[in-house]
N, C-alpha and C positions, 0 to 999 in steps of 0.2 A: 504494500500500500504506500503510496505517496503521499508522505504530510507535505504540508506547505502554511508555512507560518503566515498570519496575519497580524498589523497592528493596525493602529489610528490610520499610517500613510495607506496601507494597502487599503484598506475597507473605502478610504475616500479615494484612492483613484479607481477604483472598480467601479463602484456604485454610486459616489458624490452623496453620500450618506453618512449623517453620525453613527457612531457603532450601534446605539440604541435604537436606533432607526430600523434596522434589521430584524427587529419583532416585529413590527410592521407591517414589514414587505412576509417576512413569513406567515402572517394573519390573514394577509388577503392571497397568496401563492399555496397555501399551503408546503406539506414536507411528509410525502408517502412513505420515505424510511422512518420516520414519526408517527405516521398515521397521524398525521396533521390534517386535518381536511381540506381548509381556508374556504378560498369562493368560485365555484365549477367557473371553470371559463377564463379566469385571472390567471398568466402564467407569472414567468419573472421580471419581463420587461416592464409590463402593461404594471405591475404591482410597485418596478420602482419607480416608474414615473408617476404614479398617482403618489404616493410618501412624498418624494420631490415638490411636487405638488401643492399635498394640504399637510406635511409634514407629521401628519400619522393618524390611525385609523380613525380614533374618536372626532378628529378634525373632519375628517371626508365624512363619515357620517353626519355630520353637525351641518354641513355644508350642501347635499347632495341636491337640495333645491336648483344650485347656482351650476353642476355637474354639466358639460358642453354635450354628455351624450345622457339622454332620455334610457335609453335601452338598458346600457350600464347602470345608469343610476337603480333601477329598480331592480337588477338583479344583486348589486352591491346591499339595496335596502332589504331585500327579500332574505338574504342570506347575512343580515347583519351581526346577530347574536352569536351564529358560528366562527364569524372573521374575530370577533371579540374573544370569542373562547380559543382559538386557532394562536391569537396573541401570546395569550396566558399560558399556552401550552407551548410556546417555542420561548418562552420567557423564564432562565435561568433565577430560581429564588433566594436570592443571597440572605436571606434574613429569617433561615432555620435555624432554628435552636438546636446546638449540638454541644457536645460535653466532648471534648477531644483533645486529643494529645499533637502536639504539631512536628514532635519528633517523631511520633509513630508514621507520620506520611512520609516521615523522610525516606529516600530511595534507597535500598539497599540489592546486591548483589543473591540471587537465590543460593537456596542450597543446591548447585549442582551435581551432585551424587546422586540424591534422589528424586531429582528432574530428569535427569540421564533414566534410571529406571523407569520412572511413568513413560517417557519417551517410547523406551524399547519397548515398552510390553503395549503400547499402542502402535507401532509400527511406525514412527513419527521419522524417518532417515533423512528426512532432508532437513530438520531440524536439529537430529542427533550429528547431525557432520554441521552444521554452525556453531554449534557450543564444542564440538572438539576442534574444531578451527580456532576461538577462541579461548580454550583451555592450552592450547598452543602456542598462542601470541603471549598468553597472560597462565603461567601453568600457579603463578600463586592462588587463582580461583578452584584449583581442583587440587592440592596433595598429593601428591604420589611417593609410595616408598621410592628410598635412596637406595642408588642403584652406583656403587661404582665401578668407573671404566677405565678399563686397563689401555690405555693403547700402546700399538704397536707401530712401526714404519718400514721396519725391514721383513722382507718376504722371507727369510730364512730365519729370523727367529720367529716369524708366525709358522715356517712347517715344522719346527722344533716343537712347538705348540701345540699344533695337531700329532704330533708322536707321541705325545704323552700316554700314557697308558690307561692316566683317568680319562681318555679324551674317546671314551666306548662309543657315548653316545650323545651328541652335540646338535644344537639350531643353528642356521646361519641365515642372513641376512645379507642384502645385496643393493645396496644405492648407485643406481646408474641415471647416466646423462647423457642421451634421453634416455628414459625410463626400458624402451623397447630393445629388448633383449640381443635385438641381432644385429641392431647399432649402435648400443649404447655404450659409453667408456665406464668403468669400474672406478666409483668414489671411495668407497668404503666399503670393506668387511663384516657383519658383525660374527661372534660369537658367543657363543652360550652352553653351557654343559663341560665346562671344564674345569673342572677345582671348585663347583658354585661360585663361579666369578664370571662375570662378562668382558668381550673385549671387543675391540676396534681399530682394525687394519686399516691406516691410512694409505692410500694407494690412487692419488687424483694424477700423479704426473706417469704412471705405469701404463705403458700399452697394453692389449687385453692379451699381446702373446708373452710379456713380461710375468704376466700371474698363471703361467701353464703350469709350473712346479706346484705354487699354492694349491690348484684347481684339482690338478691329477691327485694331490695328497688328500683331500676330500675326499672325492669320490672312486678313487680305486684301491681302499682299504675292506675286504670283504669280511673283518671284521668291525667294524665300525659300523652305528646307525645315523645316517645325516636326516635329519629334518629341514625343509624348504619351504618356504609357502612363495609357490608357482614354480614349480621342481623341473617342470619343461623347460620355461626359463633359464632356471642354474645348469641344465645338461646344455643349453643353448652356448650359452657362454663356456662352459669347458671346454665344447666344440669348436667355439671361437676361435681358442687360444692354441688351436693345433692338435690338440688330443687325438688319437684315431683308435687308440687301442676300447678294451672293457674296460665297463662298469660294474664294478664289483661291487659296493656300497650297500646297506640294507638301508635304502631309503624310504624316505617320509612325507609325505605333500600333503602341510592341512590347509592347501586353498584345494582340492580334489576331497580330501575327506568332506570337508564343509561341503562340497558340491554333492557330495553322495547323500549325504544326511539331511540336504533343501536342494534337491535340484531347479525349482522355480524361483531361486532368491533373483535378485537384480543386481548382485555382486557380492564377491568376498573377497572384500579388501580387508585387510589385516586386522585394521580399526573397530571395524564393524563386527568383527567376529571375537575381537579381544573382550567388546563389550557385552555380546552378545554371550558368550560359553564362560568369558573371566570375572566379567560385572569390573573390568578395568580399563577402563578410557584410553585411547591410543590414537594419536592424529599424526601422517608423516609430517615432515617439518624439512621441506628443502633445505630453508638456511638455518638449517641445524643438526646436520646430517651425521655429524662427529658422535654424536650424543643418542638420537634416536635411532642409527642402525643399531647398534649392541641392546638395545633395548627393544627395539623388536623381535629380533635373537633370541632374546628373555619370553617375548611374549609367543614366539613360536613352539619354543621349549613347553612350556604350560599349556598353551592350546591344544599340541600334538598329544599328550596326555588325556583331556578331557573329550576330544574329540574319537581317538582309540575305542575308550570305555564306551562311547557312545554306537558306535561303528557295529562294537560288540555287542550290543545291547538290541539294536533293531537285525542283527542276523547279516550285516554286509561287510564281518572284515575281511573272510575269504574273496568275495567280490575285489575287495579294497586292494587285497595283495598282491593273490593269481592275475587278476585281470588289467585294474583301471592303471595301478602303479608300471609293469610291465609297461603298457602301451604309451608311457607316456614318454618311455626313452625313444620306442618308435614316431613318435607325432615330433617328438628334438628332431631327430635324425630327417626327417622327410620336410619339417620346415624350415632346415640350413639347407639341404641338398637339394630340395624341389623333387618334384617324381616326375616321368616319363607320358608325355601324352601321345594317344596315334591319333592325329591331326584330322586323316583321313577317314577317319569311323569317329570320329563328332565331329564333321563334318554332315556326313552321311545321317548321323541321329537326328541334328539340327534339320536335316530337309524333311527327314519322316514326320518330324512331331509337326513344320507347317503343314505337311500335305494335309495330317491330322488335325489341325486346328482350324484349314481353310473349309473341309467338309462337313465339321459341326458346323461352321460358320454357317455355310448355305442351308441347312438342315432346320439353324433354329431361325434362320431371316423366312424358310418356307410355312415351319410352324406358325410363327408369329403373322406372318404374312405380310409383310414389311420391312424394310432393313431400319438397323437402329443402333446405340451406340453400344455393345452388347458389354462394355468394361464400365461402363456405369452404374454404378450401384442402384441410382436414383430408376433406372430405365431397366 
């Protein structure tokens, strides 16, 4: 909705009216979002010109003798008592008696945690991504536990890192620019599940073939579980960076689980899902990407947990493993490489289905007995 302020200047160059004058013009116009009625036939012009006029309604009734239109005058007279009540009902009453606190009006900041919940459990998302855009700008309005981040800058003490032995079973995270996996440069790292500590691989000046060592340590440990949210993505980029061998990894995709458990959501972006399955607020933050990759890491790490149990629960983690996970190195693999088309057999399709479309065509112009615009829904 668009507000738009008013004062004394604005009201007079609009309408060449004192502000009071405005009850008036609402008395004889009426205000159907009011259920105002005023007087059939008055709209806004005709209503400020008469105010202009005889300078308000009790005046133009006083006067209606002297009125230059006969017609007017009697339907203004006829409808008099209404335009007086029309008045009184667009007319703010400053002079009720109230007992109040004048700091209780004062504006204060919601409880955002459980506006967040009412949010979610009405489905409200375009409002739940405002307030986590704003919990972003401003994170003092929302608390969140302290999280700290280890960072890193060198690619070999981050694959030292992945050697570790506690390092079984880990979330990663992935800030790129652009966003799109199969051109996008490699910002930051995060990770999660090592030591219960989080970290943050800085790596904005590293080509995507510079991180082939980090990538391949990832993901061709067969005993290791990596967790991803958008796992085609992360195989995308290993691919990038020259890989050609196996994936051994026991991997994890909770934007694919999320997808199993709602297949009709309208996205599973990270945020959404963190607040959705963690009841924990999560907004990306371009320019702060130091900070919120390893903390998405975090949040991936918890997700993949609660989404598993879930997975388990409705009967789809074999689906989850055998199946969706599997094919999702093949969907990497086929959308770096592109697949094979025979040019000439969709060609050949493309002519059959017109010859097919031109035949019902004449078929339903013969029914109809007419030709007509048959892509129109209207028709």
């Amino acid at each position: 909705t668009k507000l738009e302020k008013y004062d004394y200047e604005a009201i007079k160059k609009e309408y060449d009216l004192e502000p009071h004058q405005l009850r008036d013009v609402k008395g004889l116009m009426g205000d159907n979002s009011d259920n105002i009625p005023g007087i059939p036939g008055i709209g806004p012009k005709t209503a400020v010109k008469l105010i202009k006029e005889y300078g308000s309604i009790e005046n133009l009734l006083a006067n209606l003798d002297q009125h230059s239109s006969k017609k007017q005058a009697d339907k203004i007279r006829t409808y008099a008592d209404q335009a007086l009540l029309s008045k009184e009902l667009g007319t703010i009453d400053c002079a009720v008696s109230l007992e109040m606190d004048l700091e209780e009006c004062r504006y204060q900041e919601p409880d955002y945690s459980a506006l967040l919940e009412i949010f979610k459990e009405l489905e409200f998302n375009s409002l739940i991504k405002e307030i986590l855009d704003k919990i972003n700008t401003n994170p003092e309005l929302l608390p969140q536990e302290a999280l700290e981040v280890n960072y890193i800058k060198d690619s070999s003490e981050f694959i030292k890192l992945l050697k570790n032995p506690q390092s079984s079973k880990i979330a990663l995270s992935f800030s790129l620019k652009p966003k799109d996996p199969l051109k996008g440069k490699v910002l930051a790292i995060g990770l999660a599940g090592v030591e219960d500590k989080i970290y943050c691989f800085q790596c904005q000046s590293l080509e995507i073939t510079a991180l082939s060592g980090v990538l391949e340590e990832i993901f061709t440990n067969p005993e290791r579980e990596v967790i991803c949210h958008d796992l085609k993505g992360c195989l995308t980029l290993l691919r990038r960076s020259g890989f050609k061998g196996k994936i051994n990894g026991k991997l994890q995709d909770t934007m694919l689980a999320a997808y199993l458990l709602n297949p009709t959501a309208s996205d599973y972006e990270l945020g959404k899902l963190s607040l959705e399955y963690l009841n924990k607020p999560f907004a990306a933050d371009d320019d702060n990407i130091l900070e919120q990759t390893p903390l998405a890491a975090q949040r991936i790490l918890e997700l993949s947990e609660v989404l598993l149990e879930k997975l388990e629960e409705a009967g789809m983690k074999e689906l989850y493993r055998q199946v969706e996970l599997p094919l999702v190195k093949v969907l990497s693999a086929m959308e770096l490489e592109g697949i094979k088309l025979d040019r000439e057999q969709l060609l050949a399709m493309g002519q059959e289905l017109s010859r097919g479309i031109d035949a019902l065509t004449t078929e339903i112009y013969q029914l109809a007995g007419e030709e007509f615009n048959i892509n129109s829904p209207k028709q």
